[in-house]
LOFIDO-513391 format. One record per residue: x, y, z of N, C-alpha, C in turn. Coordinates in steps of 0.1 Angstrom, whole numbers. Atoms other than C-alpha are relative to their C-alpha. Layout:
<pts>
neast,nnorth,nup,caeast,canorth,caup,ceast,cnorth,cup
X,Y,Z,X,Y,Z,X,Y,Z
...
</pts>
This chain:
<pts>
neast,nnorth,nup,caeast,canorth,caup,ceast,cnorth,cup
-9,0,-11,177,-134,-282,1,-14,7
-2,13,-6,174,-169,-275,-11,-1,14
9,6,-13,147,-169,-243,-8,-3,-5
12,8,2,123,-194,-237,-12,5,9
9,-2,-9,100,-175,-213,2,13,3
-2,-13,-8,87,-140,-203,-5,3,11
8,-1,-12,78,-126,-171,-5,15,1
6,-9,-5,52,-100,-170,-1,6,13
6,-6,-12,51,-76,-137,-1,13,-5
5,-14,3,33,-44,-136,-1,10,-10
2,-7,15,30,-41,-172,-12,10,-3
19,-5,2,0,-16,-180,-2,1,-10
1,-3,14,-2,-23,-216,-3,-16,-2
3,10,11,-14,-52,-235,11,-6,-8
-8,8,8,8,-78,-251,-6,-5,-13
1,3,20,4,-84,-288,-4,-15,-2
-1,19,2,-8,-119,-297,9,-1,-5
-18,11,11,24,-121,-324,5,1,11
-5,1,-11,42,-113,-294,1,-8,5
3,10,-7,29,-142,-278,1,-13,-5
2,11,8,30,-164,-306,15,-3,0
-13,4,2,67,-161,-305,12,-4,13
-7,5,-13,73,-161,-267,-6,0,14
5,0,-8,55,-175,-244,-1,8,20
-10,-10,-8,49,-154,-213,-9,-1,13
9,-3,-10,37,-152,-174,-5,9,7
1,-14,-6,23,-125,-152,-1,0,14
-1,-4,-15,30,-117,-116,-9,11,5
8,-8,-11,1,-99,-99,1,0,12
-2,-3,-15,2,-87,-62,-10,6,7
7,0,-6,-25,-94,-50,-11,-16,-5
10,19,0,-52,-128,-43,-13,9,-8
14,-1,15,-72,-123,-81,-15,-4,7
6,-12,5,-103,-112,-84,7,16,9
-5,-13,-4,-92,-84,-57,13,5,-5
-9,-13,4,-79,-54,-67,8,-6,-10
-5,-2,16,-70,-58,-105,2,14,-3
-4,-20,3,-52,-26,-115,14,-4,2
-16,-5,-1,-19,-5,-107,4,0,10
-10,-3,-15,-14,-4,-73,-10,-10,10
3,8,-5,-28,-34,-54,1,-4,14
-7,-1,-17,-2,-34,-24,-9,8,7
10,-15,-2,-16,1,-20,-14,-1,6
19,7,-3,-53,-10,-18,-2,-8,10
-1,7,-7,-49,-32,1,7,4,14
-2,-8,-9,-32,-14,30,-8,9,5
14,-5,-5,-59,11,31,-10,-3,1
13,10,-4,-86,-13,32,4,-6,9
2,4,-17,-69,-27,64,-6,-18,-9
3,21,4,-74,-64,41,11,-5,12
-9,10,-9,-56,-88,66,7,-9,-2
-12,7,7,-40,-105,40,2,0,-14
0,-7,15,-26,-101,4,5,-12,-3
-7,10,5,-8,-123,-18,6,0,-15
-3,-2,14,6,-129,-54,-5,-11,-7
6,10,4,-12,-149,-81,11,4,-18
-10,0,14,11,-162,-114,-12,-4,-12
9,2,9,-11,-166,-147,10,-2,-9
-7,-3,13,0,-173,-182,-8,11,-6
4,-8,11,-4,-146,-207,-10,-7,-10
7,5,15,-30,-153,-235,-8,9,-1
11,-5,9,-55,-140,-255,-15,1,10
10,0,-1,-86,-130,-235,2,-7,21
-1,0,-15,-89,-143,-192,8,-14,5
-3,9,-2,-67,-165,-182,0,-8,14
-1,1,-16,-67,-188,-146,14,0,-2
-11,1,-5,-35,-192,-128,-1,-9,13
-1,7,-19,-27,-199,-88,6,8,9
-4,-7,-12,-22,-180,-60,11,-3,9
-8,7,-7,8,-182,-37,-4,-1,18
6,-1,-10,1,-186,-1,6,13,10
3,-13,3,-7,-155,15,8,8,14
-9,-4,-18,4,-130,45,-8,13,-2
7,-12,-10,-4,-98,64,5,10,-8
-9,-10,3,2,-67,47,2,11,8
2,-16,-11,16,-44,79,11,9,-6
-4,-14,6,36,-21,55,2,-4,-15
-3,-1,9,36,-10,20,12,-6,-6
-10,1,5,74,-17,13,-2,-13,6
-5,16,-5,78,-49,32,-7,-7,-7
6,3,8,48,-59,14,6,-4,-14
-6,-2,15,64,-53,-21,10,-9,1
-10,10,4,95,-73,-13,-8,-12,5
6,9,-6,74,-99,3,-9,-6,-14
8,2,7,54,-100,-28,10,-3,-16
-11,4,9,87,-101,-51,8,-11,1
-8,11,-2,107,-127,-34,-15,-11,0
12,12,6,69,-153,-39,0,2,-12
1,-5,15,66,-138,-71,12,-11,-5
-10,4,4,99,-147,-81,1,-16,2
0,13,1,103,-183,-65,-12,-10,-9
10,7,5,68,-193,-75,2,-1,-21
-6,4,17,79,-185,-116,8,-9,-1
-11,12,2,112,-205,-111,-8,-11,1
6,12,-2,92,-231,-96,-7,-5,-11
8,5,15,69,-233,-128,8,0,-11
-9,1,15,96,-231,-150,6,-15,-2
-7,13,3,114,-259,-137,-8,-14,1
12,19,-1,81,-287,-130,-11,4,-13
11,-5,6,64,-266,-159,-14,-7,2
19,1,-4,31,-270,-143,0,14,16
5,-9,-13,20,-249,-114,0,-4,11
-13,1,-10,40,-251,-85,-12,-1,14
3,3,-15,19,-240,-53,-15,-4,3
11,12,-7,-8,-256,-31,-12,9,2
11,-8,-3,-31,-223,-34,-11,1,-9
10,2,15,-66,-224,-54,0,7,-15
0,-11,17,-70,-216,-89,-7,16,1
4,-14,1,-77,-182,-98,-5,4,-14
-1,-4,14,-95,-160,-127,-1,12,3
-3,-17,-5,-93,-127,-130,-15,4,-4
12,-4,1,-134,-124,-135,-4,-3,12
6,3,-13,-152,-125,-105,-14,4,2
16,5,3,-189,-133,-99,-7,7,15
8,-9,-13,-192,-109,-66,7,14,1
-3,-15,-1,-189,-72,-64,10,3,8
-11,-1,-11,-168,-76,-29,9,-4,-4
-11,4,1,-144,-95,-42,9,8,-14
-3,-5,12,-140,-75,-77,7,15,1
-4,-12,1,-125,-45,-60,14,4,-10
-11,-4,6,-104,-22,-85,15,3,3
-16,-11,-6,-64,-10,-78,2,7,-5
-5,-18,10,-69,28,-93,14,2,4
-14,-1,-7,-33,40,-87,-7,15,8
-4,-11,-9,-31,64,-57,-1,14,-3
-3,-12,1,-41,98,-64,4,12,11
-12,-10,-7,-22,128,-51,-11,5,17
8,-2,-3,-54,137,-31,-3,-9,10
5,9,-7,-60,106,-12,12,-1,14
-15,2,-8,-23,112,4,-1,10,11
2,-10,-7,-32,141,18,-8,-3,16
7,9,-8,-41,132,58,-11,11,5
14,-7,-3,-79,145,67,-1,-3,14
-5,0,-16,-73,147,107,-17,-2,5
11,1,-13,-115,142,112,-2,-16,-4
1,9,-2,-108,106,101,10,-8,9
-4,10,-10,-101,78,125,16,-2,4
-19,3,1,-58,75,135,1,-15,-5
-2,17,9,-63,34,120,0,8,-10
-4,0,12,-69,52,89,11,6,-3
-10,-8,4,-46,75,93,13,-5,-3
-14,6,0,-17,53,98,0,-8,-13
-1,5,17,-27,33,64,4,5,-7
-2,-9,9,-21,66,43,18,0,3
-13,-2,-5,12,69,65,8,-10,-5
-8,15,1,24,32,55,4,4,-15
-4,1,13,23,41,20,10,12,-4
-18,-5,0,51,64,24,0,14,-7
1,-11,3,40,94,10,-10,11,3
17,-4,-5,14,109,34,5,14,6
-7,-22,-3,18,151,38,-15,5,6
12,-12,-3,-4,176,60,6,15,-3
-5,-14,0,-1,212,64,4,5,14
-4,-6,-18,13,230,95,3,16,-3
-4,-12,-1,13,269,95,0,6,-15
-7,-1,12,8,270,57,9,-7,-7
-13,9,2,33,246,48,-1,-14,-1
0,14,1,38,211,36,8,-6,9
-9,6,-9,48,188,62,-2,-17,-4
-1,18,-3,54,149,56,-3,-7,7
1,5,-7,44,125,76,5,-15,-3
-7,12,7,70,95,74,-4,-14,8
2,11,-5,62,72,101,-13,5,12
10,-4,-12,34,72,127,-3,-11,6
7,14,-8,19,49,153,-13,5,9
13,-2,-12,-7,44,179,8,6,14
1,-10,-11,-10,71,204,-4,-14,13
-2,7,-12,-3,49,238,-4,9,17
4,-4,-17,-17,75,265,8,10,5
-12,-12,-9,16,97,273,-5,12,-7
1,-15,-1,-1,130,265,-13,1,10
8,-4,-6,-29,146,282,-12,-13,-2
11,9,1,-62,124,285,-12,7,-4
15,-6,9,-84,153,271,0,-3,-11
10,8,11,-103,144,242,7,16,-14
-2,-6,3,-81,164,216,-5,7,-16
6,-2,15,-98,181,180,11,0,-9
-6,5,7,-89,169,152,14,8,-9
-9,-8,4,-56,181,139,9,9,8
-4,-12,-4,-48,199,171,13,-11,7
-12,5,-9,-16,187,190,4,-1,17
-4,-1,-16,-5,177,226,13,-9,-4
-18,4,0,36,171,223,-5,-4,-18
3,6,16,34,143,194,-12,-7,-1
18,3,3,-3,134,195,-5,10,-5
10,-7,5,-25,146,175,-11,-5,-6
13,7,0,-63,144,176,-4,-5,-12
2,10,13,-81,125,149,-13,-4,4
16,3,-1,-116,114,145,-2,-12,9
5,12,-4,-138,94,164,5,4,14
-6,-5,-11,-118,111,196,16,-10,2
-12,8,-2,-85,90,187,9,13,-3
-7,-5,3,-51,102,184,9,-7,-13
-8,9,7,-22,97,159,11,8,6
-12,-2,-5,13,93,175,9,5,-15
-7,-8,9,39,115,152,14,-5,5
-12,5,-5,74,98,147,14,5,-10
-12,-5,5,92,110,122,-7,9,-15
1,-12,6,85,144,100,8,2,-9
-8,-8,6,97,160,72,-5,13,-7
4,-14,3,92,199,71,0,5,-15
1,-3,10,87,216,36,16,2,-3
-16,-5,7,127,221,22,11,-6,12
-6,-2,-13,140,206,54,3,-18,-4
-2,18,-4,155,166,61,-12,-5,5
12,9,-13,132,139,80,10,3,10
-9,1,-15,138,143,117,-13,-6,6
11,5,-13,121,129,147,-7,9,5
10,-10,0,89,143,155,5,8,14
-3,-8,-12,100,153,192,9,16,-6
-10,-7,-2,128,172,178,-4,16,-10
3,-10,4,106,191,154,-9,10,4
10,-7,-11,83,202,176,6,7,9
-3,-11,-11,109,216,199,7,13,-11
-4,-8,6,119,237,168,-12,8,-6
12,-2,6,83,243,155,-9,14,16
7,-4,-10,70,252,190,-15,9,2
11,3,7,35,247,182,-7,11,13
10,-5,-11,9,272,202,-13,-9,1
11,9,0,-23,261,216,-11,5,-13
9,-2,10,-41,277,185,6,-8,-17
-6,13,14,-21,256,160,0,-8,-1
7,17,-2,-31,220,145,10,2,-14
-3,0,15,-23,205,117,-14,2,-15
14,-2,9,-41,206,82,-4,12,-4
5,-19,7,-41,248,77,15,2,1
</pts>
């Protein structure tokens, strides 16, 4: 086909040395190498509450290659992350393509790492982890929520949870158990809350949490989580 260059992202298979012998090729990771090597990195990195992510370019070869990191940023949501990590991604290849050498001003990288902290894996996301446990903390809770597929139970029933924030004080000032509700707060470990902003019921659209709540009309013996 005539190309002089390939660009590996989120491949999860191994490249063939002939392969390699016939077209040389780079790889876009999403995330600052050694951390979190794997499938889901953004991901990891959001629930760890890291304070900054980044994307590191390598060549393909035979066995560990270094590369370079591009310079880094905050990850305050899964998706924004991802394009934040596609549009560096992207310029940093062009860049190497057209000075063929390695373009940005961030330190070398290998994907072996010589400290356990820094070596964390990126398992991908099991179904289980999504699910939100109301006796941990509303920080973690809002992490699980970022990544866009975070569901409890209500009455029996899968409910979604699409967006959430920090509980700011407008419900009651008692100290509420975990899972139980006052309007759109609801309690959470540690005696925090997590603010509820936009829901989506089992077979039903996303709506705004207020509006499901005035259709839900929660007693005081109902939480979330059963």
């Amino acid at each position: 086909m005539g190309a002089e260059l390939g660009v590996v992202v989120a491949y999860g298979r191994i490249v063939p040395v002939a392969v390699l012998d016939q077209l040389p090729m780079v790889n876009l990771h999403f995330s600052l190498l050694p951390r979190w090597r794997g499938a889901a990195p953004v991901e990891r990195a959001v629930l760890e509450g890291d304070a900054e992510t980044g994307v590191c370019l390598m060549a393909v070869e035979a066995g560990l290659t270094p590369g370079r990191c591009t310079p880094r940023w905050r990850p305050r949501s899964t998706l924004r992350s991802r394009s934040r990590s596609c549009e560096l991604g992207w310029s940093t290849s062009a860049a190497a393509c057209w000075r063929s050498t390695w373009p940005v001003d961030g330190p070398a990288c290998r994907c072996r790492a010589t400290r356990s902290a820094t070596r964390a894996t990126a398992e991908k996301i099991a179904a289980h982890e999504l699910e939100l446990d109301w006796d941990l903390p509303a920080l973690q809770l809002r992490r699980v929520v970022r990544l866009g597929r975070a569901w409890t139970t209500f009455r029996g029933r899968r409910l979604r949870v699409l967006a959430a924030g920090h509980a700011d004080g407008g419900g009651s000032i008692a100290v509420l158990g975990p899972g139980r509700l006052d309007g759109a707060e609801v309690g959470a470990g540690n005696g925090t809350r997590l603010l509820l902003r936009t829901v989506q019921p089992e077979g039903k659209r996303p709506m705004d949490a207020p509006d499901w709540l005035r259709g839900v009309h929660p007693g005081p013996d109902d939480r979330l989580g059963t």
